[in-house]
ZAMAR-58091 format. One record per residue (C-alpha): residue in one letter; x, y, z. Coordinates in steps of 0.05 Angstrom, whole numbers. Each point is the difference from the previous one (the first is absolute). Layout:
res / east / north / up
A / X / Y / Z
...
//
This chain:
res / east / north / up
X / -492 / 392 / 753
X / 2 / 6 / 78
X / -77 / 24 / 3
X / -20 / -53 / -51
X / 37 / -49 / 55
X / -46 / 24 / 54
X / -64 / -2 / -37
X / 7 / -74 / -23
X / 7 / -11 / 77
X / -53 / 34 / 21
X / -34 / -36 / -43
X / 21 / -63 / 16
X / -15 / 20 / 72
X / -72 / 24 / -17
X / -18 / -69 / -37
X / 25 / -45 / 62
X / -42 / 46 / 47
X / -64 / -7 / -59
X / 5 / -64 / -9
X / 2 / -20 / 75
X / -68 / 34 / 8
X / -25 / -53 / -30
X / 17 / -39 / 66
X / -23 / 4 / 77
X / 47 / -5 / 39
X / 3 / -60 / 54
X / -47 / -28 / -53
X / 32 / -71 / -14
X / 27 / -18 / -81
X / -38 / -48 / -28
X / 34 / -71 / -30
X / 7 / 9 / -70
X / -44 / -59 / -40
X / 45 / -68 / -2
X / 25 / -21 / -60
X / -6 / -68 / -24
X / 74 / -37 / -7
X / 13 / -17 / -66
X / 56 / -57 / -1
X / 58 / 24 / -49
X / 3 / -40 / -64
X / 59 / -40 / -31
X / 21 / -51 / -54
X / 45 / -62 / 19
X / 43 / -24 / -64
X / 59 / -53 / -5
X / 63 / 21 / -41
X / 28 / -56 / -45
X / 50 / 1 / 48
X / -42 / -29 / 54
X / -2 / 70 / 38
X / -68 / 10 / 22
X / -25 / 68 / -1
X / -50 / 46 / 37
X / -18 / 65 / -32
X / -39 / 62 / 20
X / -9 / 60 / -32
X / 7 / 67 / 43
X / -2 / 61 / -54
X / 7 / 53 / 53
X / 78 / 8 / -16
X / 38 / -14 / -58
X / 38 / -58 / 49
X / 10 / -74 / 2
X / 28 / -38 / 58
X / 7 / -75 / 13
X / 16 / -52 / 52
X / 31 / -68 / -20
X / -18 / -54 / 57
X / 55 / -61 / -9
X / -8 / -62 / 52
X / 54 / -17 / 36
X / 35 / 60 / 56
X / 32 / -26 / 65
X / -53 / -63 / 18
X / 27 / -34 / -61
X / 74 / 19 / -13
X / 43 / -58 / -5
X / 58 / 38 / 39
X / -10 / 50 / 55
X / -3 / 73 / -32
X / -4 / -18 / -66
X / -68 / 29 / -18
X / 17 / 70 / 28
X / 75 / 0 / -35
X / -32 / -19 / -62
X / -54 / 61 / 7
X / 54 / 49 / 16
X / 57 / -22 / -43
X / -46 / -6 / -64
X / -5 / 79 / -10
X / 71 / 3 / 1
X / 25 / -15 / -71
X / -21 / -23 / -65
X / 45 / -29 / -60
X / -4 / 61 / -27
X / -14 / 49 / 62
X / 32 / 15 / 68
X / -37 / 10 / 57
X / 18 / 70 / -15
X / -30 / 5 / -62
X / -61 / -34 / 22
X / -13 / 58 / 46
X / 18 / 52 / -46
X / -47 / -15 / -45
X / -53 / -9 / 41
X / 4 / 62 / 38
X / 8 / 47 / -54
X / -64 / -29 / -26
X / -26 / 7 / 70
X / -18 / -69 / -5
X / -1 / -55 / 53
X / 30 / -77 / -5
X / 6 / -41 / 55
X / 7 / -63 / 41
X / -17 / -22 / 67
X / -5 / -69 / 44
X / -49 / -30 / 44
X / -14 / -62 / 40
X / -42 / -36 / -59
X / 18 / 42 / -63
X / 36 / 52 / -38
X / -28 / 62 / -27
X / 24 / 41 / -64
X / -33 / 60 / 0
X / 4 / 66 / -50
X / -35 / 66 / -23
X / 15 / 48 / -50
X / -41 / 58 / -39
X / -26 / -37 / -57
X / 43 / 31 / -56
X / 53 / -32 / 36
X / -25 / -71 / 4
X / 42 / -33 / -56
X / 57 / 20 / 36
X / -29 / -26 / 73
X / -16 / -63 / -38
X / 69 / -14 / -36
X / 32 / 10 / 67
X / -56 / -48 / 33
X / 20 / -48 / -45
X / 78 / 17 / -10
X / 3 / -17 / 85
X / -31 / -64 / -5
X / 28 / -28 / -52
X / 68 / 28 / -7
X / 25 / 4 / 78
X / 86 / -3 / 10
X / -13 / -11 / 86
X / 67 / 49 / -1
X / 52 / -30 / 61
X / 14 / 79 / 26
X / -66 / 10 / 8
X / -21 / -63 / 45
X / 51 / 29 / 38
X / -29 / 58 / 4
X / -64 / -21 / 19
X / 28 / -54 / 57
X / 30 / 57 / 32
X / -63 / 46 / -3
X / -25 / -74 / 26
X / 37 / -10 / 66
X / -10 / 73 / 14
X / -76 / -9 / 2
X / 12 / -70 / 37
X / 35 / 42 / 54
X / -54 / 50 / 1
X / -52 / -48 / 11
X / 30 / -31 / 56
X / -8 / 66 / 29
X / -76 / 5 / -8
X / -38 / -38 / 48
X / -65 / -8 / -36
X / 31 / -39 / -63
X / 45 / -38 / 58
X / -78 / -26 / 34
X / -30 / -11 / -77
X / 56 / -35 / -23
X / 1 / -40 / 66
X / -85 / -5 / -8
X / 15 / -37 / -68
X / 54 / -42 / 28
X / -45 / -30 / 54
X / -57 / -13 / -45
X / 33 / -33 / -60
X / 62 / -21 / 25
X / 72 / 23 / 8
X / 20 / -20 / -69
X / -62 / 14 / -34
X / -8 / 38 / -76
X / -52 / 49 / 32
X / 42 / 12 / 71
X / 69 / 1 / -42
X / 43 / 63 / 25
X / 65 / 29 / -37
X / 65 / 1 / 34
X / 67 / 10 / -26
X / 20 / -65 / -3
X / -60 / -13 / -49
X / 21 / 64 / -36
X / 58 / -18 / -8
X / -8 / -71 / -27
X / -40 / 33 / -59
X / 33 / -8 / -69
X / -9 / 20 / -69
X / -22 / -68 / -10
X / -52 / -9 / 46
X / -30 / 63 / -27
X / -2 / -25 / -78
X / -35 / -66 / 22
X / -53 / 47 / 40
X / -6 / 47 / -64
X / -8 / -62 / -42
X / -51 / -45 / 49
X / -45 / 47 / 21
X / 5 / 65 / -52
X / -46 / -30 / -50
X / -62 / 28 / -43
X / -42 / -65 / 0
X / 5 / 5 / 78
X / -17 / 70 / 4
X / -51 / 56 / 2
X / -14 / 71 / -34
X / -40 / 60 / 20
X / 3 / 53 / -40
X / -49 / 66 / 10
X / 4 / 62 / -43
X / -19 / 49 / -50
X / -11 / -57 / -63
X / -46 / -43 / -40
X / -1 / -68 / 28
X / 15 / -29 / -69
X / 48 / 41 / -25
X / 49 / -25 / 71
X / -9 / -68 / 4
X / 21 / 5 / -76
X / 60 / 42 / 24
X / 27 / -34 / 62
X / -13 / -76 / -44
X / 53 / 31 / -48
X / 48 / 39 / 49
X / -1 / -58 / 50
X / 16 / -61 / -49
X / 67 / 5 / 11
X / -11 / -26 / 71
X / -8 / -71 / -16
X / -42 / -51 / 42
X / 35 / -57 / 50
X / -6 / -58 / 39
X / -41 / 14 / 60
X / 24 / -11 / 80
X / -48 / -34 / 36
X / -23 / 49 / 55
X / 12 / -46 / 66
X / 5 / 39 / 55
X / 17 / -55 / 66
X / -48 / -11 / 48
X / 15 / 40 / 73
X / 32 / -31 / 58
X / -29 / 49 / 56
X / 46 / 1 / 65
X / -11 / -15 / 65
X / -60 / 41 / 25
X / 23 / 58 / 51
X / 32 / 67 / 7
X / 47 / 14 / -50
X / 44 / 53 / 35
X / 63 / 36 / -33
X / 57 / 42 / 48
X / 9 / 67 / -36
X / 43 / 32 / 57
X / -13 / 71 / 19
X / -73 / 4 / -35
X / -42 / 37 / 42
X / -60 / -20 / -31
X / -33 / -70 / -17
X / -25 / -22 / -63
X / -47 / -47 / 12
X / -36 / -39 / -51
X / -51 / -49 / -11
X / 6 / -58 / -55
X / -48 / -53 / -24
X / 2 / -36 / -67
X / -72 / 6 / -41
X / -22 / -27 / -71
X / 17 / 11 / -65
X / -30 / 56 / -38
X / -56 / -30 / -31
X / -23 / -40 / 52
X / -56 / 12 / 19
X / 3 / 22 / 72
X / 49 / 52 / -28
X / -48 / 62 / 3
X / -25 / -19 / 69
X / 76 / 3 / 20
X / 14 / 61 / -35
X / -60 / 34 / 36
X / 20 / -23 / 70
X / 69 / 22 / -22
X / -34 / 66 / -7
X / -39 / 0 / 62
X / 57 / -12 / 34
X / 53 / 55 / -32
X / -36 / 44 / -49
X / 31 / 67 / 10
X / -36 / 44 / 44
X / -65 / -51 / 4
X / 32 / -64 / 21
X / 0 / -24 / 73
X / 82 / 12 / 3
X / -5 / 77 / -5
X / -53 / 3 / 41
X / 20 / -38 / 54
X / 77 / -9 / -2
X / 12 / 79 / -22
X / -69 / 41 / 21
X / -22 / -42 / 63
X / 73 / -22 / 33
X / 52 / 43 / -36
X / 42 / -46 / -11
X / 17 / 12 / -68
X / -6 / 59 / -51
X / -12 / -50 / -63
X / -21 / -69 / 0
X / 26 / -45 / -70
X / -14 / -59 / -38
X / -61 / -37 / -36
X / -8 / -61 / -39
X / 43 / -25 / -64
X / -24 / -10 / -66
X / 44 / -47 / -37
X / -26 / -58 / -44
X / 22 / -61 / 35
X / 6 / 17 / 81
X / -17 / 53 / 43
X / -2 / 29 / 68
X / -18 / 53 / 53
X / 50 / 45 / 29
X / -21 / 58 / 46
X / 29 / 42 / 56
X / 38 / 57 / 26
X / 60 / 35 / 33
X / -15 / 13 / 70
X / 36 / 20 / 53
X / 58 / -45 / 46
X / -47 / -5 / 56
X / -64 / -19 / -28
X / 23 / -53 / -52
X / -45 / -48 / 50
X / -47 / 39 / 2
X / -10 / 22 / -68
X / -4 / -81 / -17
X / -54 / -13 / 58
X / -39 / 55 / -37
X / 10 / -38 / -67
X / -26 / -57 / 31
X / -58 / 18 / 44
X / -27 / 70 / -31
X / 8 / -16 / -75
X / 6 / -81 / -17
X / -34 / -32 / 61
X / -59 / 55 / -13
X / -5 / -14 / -64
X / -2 / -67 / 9
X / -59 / -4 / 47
X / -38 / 52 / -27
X / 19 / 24 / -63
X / 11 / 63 / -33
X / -60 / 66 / 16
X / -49 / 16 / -46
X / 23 / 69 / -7
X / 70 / -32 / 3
X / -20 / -36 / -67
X / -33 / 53 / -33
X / 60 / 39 / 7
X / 48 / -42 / -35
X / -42 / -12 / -54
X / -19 / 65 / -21
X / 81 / 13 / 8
X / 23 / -53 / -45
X / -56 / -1 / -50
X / 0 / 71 / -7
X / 75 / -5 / -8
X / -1 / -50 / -55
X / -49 / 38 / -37
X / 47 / 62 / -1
X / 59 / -39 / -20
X / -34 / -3 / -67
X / 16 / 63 / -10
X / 66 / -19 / -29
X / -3 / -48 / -59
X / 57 / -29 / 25
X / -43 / -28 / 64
X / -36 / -45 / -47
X / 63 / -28 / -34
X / 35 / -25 / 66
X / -66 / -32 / 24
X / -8 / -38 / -58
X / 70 / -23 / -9
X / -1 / -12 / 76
X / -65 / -41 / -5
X / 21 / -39 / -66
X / 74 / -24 / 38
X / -37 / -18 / 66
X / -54 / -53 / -42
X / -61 / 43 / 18
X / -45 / 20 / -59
X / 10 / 70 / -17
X / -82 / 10 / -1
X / 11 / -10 / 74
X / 30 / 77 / -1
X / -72 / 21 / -9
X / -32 / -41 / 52
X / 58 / 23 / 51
X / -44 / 65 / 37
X / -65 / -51 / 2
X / 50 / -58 / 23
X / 30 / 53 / 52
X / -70 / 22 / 26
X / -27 / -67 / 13
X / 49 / -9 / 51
X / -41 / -12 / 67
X / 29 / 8 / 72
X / -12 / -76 / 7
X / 45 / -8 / -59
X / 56 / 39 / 29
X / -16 / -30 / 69
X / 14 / -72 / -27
X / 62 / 32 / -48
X / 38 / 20 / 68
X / -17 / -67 / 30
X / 31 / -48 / -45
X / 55 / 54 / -40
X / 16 / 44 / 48
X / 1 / -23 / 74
X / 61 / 6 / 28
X / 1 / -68 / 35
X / 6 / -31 / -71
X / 54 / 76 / -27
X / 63 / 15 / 27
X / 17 / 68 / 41
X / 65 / 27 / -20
X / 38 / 59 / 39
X / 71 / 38 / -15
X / 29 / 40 / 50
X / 45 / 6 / 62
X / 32 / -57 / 37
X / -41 / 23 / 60
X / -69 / 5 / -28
X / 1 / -91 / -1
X / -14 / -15 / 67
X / -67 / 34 / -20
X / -17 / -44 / -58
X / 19 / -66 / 44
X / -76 / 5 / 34
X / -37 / -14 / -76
X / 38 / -56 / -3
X / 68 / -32 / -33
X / 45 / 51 / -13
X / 52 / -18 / -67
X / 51 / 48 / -5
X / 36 / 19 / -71
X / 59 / 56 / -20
X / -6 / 52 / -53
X / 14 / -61 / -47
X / -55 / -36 / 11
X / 41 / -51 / 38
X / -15 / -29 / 62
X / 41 / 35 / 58
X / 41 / -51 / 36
X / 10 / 38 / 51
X / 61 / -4 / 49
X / 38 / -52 / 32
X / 38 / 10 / 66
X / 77 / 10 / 2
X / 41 / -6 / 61
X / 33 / 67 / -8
X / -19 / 66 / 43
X / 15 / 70 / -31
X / 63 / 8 / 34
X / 36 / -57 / -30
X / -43 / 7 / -66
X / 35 / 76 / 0
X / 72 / -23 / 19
X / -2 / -42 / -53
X / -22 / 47 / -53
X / 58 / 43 / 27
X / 50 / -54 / -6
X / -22 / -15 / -74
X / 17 / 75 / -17
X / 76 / -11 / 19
X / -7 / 10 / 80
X / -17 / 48 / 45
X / 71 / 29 / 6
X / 0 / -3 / -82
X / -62 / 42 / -9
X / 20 / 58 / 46
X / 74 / 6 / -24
X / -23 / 46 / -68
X / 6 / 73 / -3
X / -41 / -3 / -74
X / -34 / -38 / -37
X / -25 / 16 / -69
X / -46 / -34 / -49
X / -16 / 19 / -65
X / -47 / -34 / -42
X / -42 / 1 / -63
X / -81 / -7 / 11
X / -62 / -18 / -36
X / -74 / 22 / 13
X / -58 / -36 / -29
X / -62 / 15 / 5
X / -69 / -2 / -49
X / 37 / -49 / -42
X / 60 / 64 / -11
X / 70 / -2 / 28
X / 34 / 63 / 20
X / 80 / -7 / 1
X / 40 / 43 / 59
X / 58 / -3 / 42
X / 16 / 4 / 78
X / 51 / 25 / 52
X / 4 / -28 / 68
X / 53 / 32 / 53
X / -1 / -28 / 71
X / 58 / 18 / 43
X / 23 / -15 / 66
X / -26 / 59 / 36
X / -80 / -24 / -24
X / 5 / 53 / -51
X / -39 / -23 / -66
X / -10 / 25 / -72
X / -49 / -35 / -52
X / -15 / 11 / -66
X / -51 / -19 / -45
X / 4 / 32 / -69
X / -60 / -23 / -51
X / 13 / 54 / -50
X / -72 / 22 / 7
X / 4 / -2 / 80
X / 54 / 14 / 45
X / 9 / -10 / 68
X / 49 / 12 / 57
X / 13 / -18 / 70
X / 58 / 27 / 44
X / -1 / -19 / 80
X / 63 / 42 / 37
X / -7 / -48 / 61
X / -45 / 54 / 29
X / -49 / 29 / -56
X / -28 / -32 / -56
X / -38 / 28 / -77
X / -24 / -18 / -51
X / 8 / 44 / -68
X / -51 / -18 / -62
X / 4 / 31 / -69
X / 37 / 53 / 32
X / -47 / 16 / 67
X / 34 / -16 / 63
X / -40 / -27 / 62
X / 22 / -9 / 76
X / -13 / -60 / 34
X / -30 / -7 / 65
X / -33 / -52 / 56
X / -13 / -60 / -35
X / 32 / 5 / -61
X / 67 / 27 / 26
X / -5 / -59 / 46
X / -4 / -42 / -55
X / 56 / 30 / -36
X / 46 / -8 / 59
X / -19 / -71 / -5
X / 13 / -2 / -81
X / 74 / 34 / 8
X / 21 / -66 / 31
X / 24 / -49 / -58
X / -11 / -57 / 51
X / -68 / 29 / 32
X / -36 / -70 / 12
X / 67 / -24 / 36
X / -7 / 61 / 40
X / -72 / 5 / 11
X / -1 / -6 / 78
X / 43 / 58 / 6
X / -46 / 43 / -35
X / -56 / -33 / 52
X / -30 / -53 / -43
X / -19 / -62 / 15
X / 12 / -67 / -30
X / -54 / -57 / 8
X / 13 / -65 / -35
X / -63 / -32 / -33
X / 17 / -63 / -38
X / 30 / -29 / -62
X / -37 / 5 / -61
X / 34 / -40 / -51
X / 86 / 11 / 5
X / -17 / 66 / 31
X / -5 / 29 / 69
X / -55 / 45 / 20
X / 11 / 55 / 47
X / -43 / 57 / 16
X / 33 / 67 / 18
X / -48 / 46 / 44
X / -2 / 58 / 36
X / -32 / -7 / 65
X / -68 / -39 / -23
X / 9 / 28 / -69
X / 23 / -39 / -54
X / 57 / 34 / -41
X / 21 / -54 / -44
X / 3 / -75 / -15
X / 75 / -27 / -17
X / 5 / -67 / -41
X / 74 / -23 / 10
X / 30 / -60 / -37
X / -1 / -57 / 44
X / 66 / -30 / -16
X / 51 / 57 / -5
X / -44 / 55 / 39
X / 4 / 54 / -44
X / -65 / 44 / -16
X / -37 / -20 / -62
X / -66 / 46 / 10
X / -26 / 54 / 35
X / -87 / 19 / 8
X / -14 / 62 / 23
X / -78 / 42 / -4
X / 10 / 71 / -28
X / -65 / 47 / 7
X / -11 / 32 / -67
X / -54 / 37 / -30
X / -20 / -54 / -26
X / -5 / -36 / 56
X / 45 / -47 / 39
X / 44 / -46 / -50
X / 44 / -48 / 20
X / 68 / 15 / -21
X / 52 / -63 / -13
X / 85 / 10 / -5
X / 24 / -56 / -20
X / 86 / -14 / 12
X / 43 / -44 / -47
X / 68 / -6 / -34
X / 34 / 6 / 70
X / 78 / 15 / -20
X / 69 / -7 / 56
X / 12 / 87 / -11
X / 62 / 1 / 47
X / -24 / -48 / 56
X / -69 / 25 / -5
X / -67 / -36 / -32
X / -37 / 60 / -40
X / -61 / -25 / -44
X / 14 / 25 / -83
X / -67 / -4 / -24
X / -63 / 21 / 38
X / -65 / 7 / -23
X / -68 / 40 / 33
X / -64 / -29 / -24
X / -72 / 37 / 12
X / -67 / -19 / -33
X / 17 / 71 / -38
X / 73 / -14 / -24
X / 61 / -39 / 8
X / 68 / 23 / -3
X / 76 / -45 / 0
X / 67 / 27 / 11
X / 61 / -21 / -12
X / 64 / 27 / 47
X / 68 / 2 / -2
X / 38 / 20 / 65
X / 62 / 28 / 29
X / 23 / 5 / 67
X / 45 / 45 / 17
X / 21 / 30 / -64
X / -15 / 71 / 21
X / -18 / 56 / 33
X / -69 / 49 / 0
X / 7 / 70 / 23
X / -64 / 10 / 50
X / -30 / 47 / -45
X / -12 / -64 / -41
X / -45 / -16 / 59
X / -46 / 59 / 6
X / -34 / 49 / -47
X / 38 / 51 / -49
X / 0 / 75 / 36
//
């Protein structure tokens, strides 16, 4: 066996080394001889049910899969986040089937069924092997016509919600493109409409069954179907599987007209970033205008992966950037053009004089390069030709073309279309679509990166919330009154020194992803600045122990010593009254305004800033707390938030608090005593 192993290598060996005789080497391959493109075929039928239907026939597996394109998604919902309920809810329980089931079946089949939401439509799409397909198409047809919306699960699915609300808020670049959207159509606006937990919230059952039942219609809606079938023999099949889905009355699609804001820069606070997104934003034409593919090219020009003007000039040329984003919409009834990148702190100006002069104002009075040109087009043509490659390609163009009222014969025309592009058409595209004079720049990142954006011209400044920042009004109170105060609304200064322990013990929830993690907590803080926290998450346990001196921590079992920084900081922690104590740990206080009924107040270190404190302007105590913690993800900001304040023998303590990152969000509730016993130091430091 082993010698009949080595002889079929050598032999392999001996024809690569015959059969590269045959070549000379630094000799140049030639092209192989082009191909002529022959467009796919397919058959367009109408159910009896008023479903049209596109078919094409791919015999290569013995597959089928399908898309079902409905009118309606997020432009046209009646209620904010009723469209993308309805799409995730409607997989999750039939009148006969739990959402359970539903999977179980499907994935012991290794079938696929699902659901999704977008800003002018929802999509059903599904595969299966084709021996398979009755069931696939039972299920199709059991989902759309036999839905229960189950309560639990929209709970389920608002939590999962909020979670990815929280997350996003974290992400700069959907913080600029929601922003982008905002500026062009209009705060309020179907296409710049953002979730938030109050909209989440609002949601109900109901709202969802009038979605399912306006918009979730046949006669409204699209099929493509591609697989391993006779055209006939389907379109029989899905008319007779499918008429239980009955036709309905028909929504008109209106979408409102936009209400653009004042023209400017659109500039968001996202404290501790230490880069700026910046973006640029102009509103276009609808998709089968016919200026569109003159935009779309000039989009490309502009930001076409490694060939557009943004990596070469904003990464390759300047460095500012390692990857450039954006391009140009394609949605039926309004689009737009949103490009940029993440740059650096210090050259946010810079990056958007570079935008200006080296890419738009270029373009604009002389137009794209020849070679410039040629290198798109080969790019994008080329690329469209591959996609045809997958059957599947075909199907979304021609659904896509057929929703956005441009004739699907057009899908052939679309490399000629492309190539007949000129530099003078992309010249005059930048001029009237995309010049920033008539767009909006839009830029999230630090507080300190404004004063730069105030030379381009008016300067509007918004939160994480997409609401304009009202900044801060003055107060006639300096930190040292602001801090006497506080003290005084924790019982006194004499009150919150005269405790030898204080104990709190208190019951915690982690949620993050849309999952909540249950735990409890210890804290010890005694007289002597000794401390002792616990947080116990069944799957993750931590503890702290200060002896006034030394401090650890011990996770899952490892213990680690604290030193510099961090002890200092848990010197500061072991101090159940900290903030009233801050200058004797050499802080420093700086009052900065009232926002609303609270009072700002910055707590730094020197010239650095440690934390902001937002303390209730009527009764003093501290409602808030921002702090920046480096992590390898970056710098997040970090909020504590302080409520439930209860009279625990003389002494204000907060009973529920509650940390909130763009990665999680945990509450706690306490319950203390004071005084009720004793800890042995050994409670203090690590087990010997």
């Amino acid at each position: 066996m082993n010698k009949m192993i080595k002889l079929l290598v050598v032999a392999i060996i001996f024809s690569q080394f015959a059969i590269a005789q045959d070549y000379k080497l630094g000799t140049k391959p030639e092209p192989l001889e082009s191909k002529k493109f022959e467009f796919p075929s397919y058959k367009e039928a109408t159910l009896d049910n008023g479903l049209r239907v596109f078919v094409i026939e791919d015999h290569e597996q013995p597959m089928l899969s399908f898309n079902i394109l409905m009118p309606g998604g997020d432009a046209l919902e009646a209620k904010k986040d009723a469209a993308g309920f309805t799409a995730a809810l409607i997989m999750k329980g039939t009148k006969t089937k739990s959402a359970l089931d539903i999977s179980k079946i499907l994935d012991g089949l290794g079938a696929n069924l699902s659901v999704s939401n977008s800003t002018e439509f929802t999509s059903v799409s599904g595969s299966s092997i084709n021996k398979h397909k009755e069931v696939l198409f039972n299920m199709l047809i059991d989902v759309m016509t036999n839905p229960t919306f189950p309560k639990e699960e929209l709970d389920k699915i608002k939590v999962q919600a909020k979670a990815g609300i929280k997350s996003e808020k974290g992400d700069p670049g959907s913080l600029a493109s929601n922003m982008a959207k905002k500026a062009l159509f209009g705060l309020d606006h179907p296409y710049a409409s953002v979730s938030t937990e109050t909209t989440v919230d609002a949601i109900t059952i109901e709202d969802i069954k009038k979605y399912y039942k306006d918009f979730y219609l046949p006669n409204s809606s699209s099929m493509v179907i591609v697989g391993d079938f006779k055209t006939d023999d389907i379109i029989k099949e899905l008319n007779s599987k499918l008429a239980a889905w009955k036709k309905g009355d028909l929504v008109k699609l209106d979408i409102p007209a936009p209400k653009p804001m004042p023209k400017g820069i659109y500039f968001i606070e996202r404290k501790g970033s230490v880069q700026s997104a910046v973006r640029y934003a102009n509103m276009t034409v609808p998709f089968n205008d016919a200026d569109y593919m003159n935009i779309n090219v000039a989009s490309h020009v502009i930001n076409s992966s490694f060939a557009g003007r943004m990596f070469k000039i904003i990464r390759e040329k300047h460095s500012y950037t390692y990857s450039p984003t954006g391009g140009h919409s394609s949605n039926r009834f309004y689009n737009y053009s949103i490009f940029g990148s993440d740059v650096r702190n210090n050259v946010t100006d810079s990056t958007i004089i570079s935008i200006n002069n080296e890419i738009l104002a270029d373009l604009y009075k002389n137009g794209p390069t020849e070679e410039e040109m040629k290198t798109i087009k080969q790019f994008r043509i080329g690329q469209f030709y591959l996609n045809f490659e997958s059957s599947g390609f075909l199907g979304s163009l021609i659904q896509s073309y057929d929703f956005k009222g441009v004739p699907i014969r057009m899908i052939k025309e679309y490399p000629n279309q492309y190539d007949k592009v000129s530099a003078m058409d992309v010249q005059k595209a930048v001029s009237k679509y995309l010049n920033p004079a008539e767009g909006y720049i839009i830029v999230v990142g630090d507080p300190s990166v404004k004063e730069q954006l105030e030379k381009f011209g008016t300067v509007f400044t918004y939160d994480t919330d997409y609401m304009p920042a009202t900044g801060l009004t003055s107060v006639s109170i300096d930190a040292e009154d602001l801090l006497e105060n506080y003290t005084d609304a924790l019982g006194g200064e004499d009150q919150i020194k005269d405790f030898d322990v204080i104990q709190g013990i208190g019951n915690m929830n982690m949620s993050s992803g849309g999952q909540n993690l249950p735990g409890k907590t210890e804290v010890i803080f005694t007289k002597a600045g000794k401390m002792y926290r616990l947080v116990d998450l069944n799957v993750y346990k931590s503890e702290e122990l200060y002896n006034g001196t030394d401090g650890w921590e011990i996770e899952n079992k490892a213990t680690m010593k604290k030193e510099g920084e961090s002890l200092k900081a848990m010197k500061f922690d072991a101090d159940p009254f900290k903030y009233a104590n801050a200058t004797k740990y050499g802080f420093k206080l700086k009052v900065k305004g009232k926002k609303g009924n609270q009072i700002v107040a910055e707590m730094n270190e020197g010239d650095k800033l440690i934390e902001t404190l937002y303390f209730n302007s009527e009764n003093y105590l501290l409602e808030k707390v921002e702090m920046l913690q480096e992590t390898p993800r970056g710098t997040l900001l970090v909020v504590n938030s302080y409520s439930n304040y209860k009279d625990i023998d003389g002494m204000k303590l907060p009973t529920v608090t509650k940390t909130e990152t763009p990665m999680f969000s945990m509450e706690t509730t306490y319950e203390y005593k004071v005084n009720a016993m004793t800890f042995p130091d050994s409670k203090f430091e690590p087990a010997k």
